[in-house]
Z-matrix of the N, CA and C atoms (Angstrom, degrees):
N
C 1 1.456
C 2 1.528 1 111.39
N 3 1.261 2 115.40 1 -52.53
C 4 1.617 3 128.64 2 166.00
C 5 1.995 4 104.78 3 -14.65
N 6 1.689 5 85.00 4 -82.16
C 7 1.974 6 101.52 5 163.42
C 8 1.495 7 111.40 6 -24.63
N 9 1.159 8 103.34 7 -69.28
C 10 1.279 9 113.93 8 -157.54
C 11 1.472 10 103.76 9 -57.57
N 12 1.458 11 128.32 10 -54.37
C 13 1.340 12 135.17 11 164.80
C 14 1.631 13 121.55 12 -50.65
N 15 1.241 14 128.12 13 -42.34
C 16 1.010 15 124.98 14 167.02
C 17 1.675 16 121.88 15 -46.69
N 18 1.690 17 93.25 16 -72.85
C 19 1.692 18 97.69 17 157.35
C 20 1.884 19 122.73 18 3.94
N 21 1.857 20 82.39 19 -71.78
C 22 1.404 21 90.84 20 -157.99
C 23 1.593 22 120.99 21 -65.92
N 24 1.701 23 94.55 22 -29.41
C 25 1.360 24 107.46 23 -178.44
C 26 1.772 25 112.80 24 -66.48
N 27 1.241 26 119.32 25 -24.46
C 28 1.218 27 137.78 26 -176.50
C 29 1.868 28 101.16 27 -85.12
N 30 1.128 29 135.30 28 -49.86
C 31 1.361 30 142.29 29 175.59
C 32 1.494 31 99.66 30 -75.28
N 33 0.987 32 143.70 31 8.75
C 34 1.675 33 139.92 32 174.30
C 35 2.005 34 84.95 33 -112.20
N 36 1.567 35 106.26 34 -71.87
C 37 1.807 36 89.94 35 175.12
C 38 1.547 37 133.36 36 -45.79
N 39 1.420 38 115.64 37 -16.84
C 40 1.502 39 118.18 38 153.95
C 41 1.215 40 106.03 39 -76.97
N 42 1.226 41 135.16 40 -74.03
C 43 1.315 42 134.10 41 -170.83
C 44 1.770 43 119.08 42 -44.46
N 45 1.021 44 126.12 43 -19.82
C 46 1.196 45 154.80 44 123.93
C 47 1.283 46 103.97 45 -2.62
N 48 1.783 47 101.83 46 -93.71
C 49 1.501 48 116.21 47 -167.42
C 50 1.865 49 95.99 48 -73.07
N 51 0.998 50 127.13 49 -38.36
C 52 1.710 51 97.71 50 -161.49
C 53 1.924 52 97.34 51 -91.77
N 54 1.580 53 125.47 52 15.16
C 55 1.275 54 94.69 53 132.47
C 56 1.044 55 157.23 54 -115.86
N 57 2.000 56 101.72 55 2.64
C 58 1.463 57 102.45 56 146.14
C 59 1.450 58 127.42 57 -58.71
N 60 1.841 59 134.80 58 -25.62
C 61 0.935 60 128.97 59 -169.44
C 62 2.004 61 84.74 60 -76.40
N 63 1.308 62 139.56 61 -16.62
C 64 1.423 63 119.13 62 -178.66
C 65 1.618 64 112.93 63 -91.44
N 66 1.158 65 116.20 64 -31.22
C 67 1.748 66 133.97 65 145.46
C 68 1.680 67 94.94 66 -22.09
N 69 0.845 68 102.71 67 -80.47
C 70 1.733 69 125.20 68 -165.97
C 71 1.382 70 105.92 69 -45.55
N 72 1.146 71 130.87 70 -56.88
C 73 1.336 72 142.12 71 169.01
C 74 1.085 73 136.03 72 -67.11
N 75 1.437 74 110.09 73 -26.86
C 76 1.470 75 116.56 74 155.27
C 77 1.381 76 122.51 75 -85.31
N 78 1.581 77 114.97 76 1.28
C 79 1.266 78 104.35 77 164.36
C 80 1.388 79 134.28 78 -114.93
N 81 1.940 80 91.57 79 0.92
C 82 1.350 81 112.15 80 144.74
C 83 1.467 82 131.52 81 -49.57
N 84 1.481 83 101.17 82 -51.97
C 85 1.854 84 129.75 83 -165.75
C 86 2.259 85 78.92 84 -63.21
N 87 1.195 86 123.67 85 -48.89
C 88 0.826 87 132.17 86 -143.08
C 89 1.459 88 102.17 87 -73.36
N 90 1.377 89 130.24 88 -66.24
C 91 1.266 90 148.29 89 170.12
C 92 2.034 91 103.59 90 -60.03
N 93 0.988 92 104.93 91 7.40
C 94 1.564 93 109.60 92 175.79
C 95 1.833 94 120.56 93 66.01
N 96 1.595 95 103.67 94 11.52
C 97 1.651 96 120.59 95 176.76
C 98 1.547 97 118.05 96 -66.50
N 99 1.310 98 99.67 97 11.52
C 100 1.742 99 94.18 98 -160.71
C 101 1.517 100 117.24 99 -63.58
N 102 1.398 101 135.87 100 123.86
C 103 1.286 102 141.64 101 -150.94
C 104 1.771 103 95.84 102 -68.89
N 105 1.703 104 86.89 103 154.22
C 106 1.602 105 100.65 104 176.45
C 107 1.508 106 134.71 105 -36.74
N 108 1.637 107 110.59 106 -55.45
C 109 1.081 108 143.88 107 179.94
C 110 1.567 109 101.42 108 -57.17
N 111 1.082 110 117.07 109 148.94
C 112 1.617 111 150.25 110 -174.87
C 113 1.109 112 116.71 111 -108.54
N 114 1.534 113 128.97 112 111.05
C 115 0.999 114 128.01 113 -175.73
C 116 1.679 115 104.72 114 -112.23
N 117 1.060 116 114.78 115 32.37
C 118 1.698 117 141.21 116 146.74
C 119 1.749 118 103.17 117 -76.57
N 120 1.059 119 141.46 118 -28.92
C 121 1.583 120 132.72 119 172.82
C 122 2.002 121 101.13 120 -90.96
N 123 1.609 122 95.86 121 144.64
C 124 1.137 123 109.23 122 150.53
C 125 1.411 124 113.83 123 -21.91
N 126 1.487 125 115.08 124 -95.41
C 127 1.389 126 135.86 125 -159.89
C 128 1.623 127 116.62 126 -48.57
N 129 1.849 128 99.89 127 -37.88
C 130 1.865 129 81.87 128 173.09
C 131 1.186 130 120.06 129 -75.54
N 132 1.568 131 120.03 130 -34.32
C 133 1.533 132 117.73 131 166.37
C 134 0.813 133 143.63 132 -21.41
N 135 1.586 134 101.12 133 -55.27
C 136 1.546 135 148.18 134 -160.36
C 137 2.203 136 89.56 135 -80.38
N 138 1.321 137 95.80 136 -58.88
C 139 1.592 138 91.79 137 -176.19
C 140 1.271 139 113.98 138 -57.56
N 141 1.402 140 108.87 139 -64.40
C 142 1.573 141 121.00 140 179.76
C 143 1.510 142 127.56 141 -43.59
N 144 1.616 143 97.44 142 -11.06
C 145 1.517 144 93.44 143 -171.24
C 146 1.474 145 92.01 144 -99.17
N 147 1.466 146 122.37 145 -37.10
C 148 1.487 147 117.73 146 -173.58
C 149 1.675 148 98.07 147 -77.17
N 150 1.249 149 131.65 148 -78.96
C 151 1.331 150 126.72 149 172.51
C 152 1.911 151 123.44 150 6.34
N 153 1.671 152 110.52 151 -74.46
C 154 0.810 153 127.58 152 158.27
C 155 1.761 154 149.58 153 -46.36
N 156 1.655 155 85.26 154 -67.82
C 157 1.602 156 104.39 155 167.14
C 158 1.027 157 114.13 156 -78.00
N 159 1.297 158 126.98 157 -79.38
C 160 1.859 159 142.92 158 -156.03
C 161 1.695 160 92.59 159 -58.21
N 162 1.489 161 103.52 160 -67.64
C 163 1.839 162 92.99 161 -172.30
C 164 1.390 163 142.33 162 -56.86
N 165 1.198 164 93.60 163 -10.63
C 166 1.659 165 106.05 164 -179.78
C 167 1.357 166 87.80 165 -96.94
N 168 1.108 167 132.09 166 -78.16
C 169 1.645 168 131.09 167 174.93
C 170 1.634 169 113.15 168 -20.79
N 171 1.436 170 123.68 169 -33.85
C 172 1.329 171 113.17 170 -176.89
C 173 1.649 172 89.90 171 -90.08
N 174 1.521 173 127.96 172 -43.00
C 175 1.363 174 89.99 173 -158.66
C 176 1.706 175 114.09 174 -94.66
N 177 1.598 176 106.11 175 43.53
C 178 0.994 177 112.97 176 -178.82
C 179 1.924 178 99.72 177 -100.06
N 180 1.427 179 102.54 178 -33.41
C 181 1.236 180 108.25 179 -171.14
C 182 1.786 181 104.91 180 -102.82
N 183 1.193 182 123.90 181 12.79
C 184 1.134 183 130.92 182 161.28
C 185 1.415 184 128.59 183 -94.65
N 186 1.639 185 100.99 184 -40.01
C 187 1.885 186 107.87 185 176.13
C 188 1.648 187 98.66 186 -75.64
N 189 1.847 188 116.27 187 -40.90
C 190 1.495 189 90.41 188 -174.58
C 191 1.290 190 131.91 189 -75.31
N 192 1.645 191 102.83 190 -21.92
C 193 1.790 192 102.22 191 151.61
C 194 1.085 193 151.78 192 -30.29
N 195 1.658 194 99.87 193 -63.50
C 196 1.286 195 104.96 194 155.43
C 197 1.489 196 123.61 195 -110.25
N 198 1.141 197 105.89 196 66.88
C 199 1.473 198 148.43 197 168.53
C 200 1.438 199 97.81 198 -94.74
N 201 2.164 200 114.33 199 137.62
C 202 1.270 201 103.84 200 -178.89
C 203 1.636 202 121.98 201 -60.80
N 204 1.490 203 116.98 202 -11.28
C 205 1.638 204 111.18 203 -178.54
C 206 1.953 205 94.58 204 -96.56
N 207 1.068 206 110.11 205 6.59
C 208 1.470 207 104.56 206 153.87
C 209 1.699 208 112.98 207 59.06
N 210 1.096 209 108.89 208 29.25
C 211 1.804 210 130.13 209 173.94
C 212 1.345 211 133.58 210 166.18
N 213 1.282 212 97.16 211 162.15
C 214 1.950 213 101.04 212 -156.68
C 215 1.371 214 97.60 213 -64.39
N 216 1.556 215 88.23 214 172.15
C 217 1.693 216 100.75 215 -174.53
C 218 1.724 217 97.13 216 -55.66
N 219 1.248 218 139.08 217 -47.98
C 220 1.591 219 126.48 218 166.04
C 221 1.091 220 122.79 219 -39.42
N 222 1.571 221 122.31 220 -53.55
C 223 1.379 222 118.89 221 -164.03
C 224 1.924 223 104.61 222 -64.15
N 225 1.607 224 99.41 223 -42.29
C 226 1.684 225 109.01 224 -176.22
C 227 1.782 226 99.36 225 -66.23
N 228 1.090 227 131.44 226 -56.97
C 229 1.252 228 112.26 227 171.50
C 230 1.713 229 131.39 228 -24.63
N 231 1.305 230 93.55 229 -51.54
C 232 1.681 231 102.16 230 -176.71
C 233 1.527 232 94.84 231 -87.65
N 234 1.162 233 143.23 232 4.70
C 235 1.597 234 126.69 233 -149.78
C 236 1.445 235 128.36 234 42.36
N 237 1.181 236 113.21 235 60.46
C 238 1.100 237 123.60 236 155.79
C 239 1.764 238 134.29 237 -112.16
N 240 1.052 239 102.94 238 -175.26
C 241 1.908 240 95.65 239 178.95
C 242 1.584 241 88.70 240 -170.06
N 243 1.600 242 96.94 241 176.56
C 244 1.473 243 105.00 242 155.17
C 245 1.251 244 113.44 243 -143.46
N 246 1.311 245 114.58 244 156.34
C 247 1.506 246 137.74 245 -156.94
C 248 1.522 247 99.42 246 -133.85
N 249 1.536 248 104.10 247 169.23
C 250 1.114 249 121.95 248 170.31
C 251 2.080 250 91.96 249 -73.61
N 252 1.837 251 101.23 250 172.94
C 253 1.118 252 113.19 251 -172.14
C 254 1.271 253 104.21 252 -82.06
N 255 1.579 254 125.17 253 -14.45
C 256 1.026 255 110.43 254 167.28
C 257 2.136 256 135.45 255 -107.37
N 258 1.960 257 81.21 256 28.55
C 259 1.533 258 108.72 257 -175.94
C 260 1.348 259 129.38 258 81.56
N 261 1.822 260 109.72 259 -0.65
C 262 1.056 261 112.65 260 -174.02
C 263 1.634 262 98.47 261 -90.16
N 264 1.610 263 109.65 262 176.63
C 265 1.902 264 99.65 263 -173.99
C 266 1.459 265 92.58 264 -88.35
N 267 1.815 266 95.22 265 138.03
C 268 1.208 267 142.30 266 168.87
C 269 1.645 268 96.10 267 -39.61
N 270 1.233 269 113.70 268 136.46
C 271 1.991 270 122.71 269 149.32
C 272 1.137 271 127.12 270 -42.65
N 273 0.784 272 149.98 271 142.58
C 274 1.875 273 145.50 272 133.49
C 275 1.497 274 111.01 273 -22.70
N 276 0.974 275 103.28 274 -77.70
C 277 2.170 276 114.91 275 160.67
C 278 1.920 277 95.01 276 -30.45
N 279 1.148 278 125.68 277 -86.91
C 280 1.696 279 99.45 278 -163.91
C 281 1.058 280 120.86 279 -80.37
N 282 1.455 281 119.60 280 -5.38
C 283 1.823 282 102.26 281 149.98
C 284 1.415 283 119.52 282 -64.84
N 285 1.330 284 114.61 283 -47.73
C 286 1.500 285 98.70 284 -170.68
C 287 1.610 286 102.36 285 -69.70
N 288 1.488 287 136.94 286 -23.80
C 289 1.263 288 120.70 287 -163.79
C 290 1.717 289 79.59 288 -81.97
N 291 1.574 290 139.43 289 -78.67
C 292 0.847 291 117.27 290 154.89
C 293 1.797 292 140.88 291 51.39
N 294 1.681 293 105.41 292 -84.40
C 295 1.378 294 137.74 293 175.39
C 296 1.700 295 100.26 294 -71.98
N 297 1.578 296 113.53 295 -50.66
C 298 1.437 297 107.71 296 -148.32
C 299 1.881 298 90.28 297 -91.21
N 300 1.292 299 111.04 298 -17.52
C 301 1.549 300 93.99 299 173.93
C 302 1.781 301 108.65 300 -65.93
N 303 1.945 302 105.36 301 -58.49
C 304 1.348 303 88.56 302 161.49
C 305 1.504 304 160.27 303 -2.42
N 306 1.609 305 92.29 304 -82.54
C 307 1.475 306 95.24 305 156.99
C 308 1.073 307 145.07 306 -63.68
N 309 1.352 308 118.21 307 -14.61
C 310 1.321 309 141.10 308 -159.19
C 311 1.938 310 100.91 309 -62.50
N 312 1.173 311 125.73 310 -34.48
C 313 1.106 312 135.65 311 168.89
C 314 1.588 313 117.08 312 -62.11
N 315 1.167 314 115.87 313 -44.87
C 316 1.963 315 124.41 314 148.65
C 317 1.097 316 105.69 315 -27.43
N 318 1.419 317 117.09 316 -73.38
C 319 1.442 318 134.93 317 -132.09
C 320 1.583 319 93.87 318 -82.66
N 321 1.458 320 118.76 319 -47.40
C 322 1.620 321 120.18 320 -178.32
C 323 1.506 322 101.95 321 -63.30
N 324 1.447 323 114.41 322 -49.02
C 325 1.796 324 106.24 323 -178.27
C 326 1.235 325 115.53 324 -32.28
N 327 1.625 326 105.53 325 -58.80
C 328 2.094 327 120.15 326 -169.12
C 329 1.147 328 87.36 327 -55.42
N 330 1.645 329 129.85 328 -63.41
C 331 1.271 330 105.49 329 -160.52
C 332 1.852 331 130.48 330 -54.09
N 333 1.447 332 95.49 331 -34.79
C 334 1.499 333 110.82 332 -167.94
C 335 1.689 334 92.98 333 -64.29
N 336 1.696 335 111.73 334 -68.78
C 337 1.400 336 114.55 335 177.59
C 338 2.020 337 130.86 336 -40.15
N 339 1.229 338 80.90 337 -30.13
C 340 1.708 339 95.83 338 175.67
C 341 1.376 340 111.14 339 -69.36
N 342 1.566 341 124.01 340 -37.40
C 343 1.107 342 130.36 341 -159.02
C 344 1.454 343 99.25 342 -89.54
N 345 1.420 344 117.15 343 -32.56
C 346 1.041 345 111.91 344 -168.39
C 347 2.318 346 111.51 345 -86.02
N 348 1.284 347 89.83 346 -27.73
C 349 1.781 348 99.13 347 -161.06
C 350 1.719 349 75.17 348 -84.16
N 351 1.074 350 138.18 349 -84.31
C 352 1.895 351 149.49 350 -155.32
C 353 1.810 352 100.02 351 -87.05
N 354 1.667 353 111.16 352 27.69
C 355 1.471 354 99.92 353 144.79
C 356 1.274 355 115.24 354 59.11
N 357 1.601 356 122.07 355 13.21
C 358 1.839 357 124.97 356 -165.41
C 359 1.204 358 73.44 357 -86.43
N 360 1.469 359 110.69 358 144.53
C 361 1.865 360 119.41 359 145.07
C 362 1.070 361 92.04 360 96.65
N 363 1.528 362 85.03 361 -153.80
C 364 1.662 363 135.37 362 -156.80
C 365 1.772 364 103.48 363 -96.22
N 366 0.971 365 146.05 364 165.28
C 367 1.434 366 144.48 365 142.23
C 368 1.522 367 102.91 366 -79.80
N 369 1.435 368 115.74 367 -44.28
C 370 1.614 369 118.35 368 160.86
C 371 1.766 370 115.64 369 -52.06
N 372 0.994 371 101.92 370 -44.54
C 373 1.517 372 82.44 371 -175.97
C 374 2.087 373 107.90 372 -83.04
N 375 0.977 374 107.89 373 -25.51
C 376 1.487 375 122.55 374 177.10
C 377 1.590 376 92.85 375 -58.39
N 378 1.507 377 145.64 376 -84.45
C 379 1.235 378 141.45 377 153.37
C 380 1.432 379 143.00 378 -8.36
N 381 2.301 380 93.65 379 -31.16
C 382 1.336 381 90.76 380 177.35
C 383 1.529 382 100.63 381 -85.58
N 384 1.295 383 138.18 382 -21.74
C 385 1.483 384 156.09 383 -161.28
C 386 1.629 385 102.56 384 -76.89
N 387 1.362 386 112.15 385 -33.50
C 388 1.255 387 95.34 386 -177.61
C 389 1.641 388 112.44 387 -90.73
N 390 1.512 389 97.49 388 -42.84
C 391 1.575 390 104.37 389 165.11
C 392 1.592 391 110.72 390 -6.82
N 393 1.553 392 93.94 391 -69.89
C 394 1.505 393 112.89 392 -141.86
C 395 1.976 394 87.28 393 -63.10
N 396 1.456 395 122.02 394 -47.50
C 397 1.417 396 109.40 395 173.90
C 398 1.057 397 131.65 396 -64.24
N 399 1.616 398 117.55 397 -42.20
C 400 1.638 399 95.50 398 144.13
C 401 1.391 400 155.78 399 -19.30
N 402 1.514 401 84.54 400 -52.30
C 403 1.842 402 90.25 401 165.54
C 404 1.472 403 126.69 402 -102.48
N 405 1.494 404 109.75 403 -16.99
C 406 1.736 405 114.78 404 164.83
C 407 1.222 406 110.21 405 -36.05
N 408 1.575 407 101.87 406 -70.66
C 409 1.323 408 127.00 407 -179.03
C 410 1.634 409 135.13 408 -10.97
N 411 1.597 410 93.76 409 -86.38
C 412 1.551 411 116.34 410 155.42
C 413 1.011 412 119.13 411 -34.11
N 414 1.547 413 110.93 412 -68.28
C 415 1.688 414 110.10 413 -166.34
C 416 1.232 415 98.58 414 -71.19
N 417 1.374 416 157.62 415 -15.62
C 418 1.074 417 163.15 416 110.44
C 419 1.655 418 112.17 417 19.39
N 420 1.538 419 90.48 418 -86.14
C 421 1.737 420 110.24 419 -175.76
C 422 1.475 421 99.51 420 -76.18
N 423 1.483 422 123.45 421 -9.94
C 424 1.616 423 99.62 422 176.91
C 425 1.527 424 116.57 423 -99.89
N 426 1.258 425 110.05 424 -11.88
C 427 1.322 426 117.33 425 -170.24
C 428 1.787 427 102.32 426 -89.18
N 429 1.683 428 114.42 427 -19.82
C 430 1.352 429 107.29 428 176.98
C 431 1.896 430 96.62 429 -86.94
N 432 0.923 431 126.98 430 14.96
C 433 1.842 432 123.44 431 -165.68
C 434 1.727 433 86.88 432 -134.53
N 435 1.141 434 156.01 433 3.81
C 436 1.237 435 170.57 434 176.56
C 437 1.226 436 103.45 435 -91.77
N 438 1.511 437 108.23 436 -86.68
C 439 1.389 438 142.17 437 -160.33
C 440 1.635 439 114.92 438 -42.37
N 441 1.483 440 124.70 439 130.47
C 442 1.243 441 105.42 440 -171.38
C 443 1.811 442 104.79 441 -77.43
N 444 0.705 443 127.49 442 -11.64
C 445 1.912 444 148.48 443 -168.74
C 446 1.678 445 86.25 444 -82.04
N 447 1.914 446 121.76 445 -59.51
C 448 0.837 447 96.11 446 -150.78
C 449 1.858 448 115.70 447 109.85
N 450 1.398 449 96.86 448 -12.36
C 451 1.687 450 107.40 449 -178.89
C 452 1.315 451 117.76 450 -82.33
N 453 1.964 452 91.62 451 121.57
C 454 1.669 453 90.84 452 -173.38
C 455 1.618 454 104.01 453 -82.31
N 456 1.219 455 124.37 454 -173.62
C 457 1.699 456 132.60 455 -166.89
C 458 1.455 457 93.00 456 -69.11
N 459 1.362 458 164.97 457 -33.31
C 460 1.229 459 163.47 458 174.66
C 461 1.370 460 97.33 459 -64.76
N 462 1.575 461 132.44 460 -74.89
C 463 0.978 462 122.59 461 -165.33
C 464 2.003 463 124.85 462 -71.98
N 465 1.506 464 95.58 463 -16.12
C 466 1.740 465 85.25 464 154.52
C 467 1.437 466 111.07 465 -102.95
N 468 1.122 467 147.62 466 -2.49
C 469 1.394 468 119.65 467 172.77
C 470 1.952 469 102.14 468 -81.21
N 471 1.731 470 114.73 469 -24.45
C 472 1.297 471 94.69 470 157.17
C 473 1.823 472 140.91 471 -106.18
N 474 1.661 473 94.39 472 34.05
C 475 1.363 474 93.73 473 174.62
C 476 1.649 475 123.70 474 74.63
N 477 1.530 476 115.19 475 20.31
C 478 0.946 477 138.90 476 -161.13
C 479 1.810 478 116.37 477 -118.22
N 480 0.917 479 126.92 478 178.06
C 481 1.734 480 136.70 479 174.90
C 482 1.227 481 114.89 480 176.91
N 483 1.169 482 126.55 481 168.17
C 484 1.328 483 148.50 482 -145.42
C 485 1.638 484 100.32 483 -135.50
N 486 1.323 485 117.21 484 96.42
C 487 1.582 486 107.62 485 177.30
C 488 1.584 487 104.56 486 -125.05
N 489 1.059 488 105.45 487 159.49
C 490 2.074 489 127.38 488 -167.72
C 491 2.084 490 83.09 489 -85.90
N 492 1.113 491 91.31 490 146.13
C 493 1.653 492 116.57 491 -178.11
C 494 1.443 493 104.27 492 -64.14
């Protein structure tokens, strides 16, 4: 439950930032500022969504990691942190790989959803994008409800865990 709460507290501080970044933009669209770039192509989408969303979002959950209380404002709420798997502190290198496996399920949604709502792509490649969160996902949440540690698919492919203070 701890997890589970942390999570949320951490997905409300993104959610946070990407709706002032839509605040922001609609009052761009509004005042007639709307940037050059086209988000009718693949590629600006594709940038703008990582640029914006994903990167600030990772290095939000990367500095508080390896931050001396060693977890996001969620994880420190509940008392948590993360460590290496064998409890010692985690790298810089597997938090951020860490973060970007994480998100990586975000990042395929926009793409899949983008392709599908603004017509970018393929319907095949839009399908293959969601696929892949479909199944990230799960094996994701089943491998941390499995696991005797508790390690979701991010934190064992980087050698990592999630332990209470």
């Amino acid at each position: 439950m701890a997890r589970t709460e942390a999570c949320l507290v951490d997905c409300l501080v993104a959610l946070t930032w990407l709706l002032l970044l839509g605040g922001v933009a609609i009052a761009l669209r509004e005042l007639g500022l709307e940037p050059r770039w086209s988000a009718s192509s693949e590629l600006s989408a594709d940038v703008a969504t990582l640029a914006l969303g994903l990167i600030p979002v990772g290095f939000y959950l990367v500095l508080t990691e390896t931050s001396r209380r060693q977890g996001s404002l969620g994880k420190r709420r509940v008392g948590l942190r993360v460590v290496r798997s064998d409890g010692t502190r985690a790298a810089t290198w597997q938090l951020a790989l860490r973060t970007a496996i994480k998100l990586s399920p975000w990042f395929l949604a926009h793409l899949g959803l983008s392709r599908l709502w603004m017509h970018l792509g393929t319907e095949q490649s839009a399908c293959f994008c969601l696929f892949c969160v479909y199944l990230i996902v799960p094996v994701s949440i089943g491998l941390a409800l499995v696991h005797p540690q508790r390690r979701a698919l991010h934190d064992w492919l980087t050698g990592t865990r999630v332990v209470g203070d």
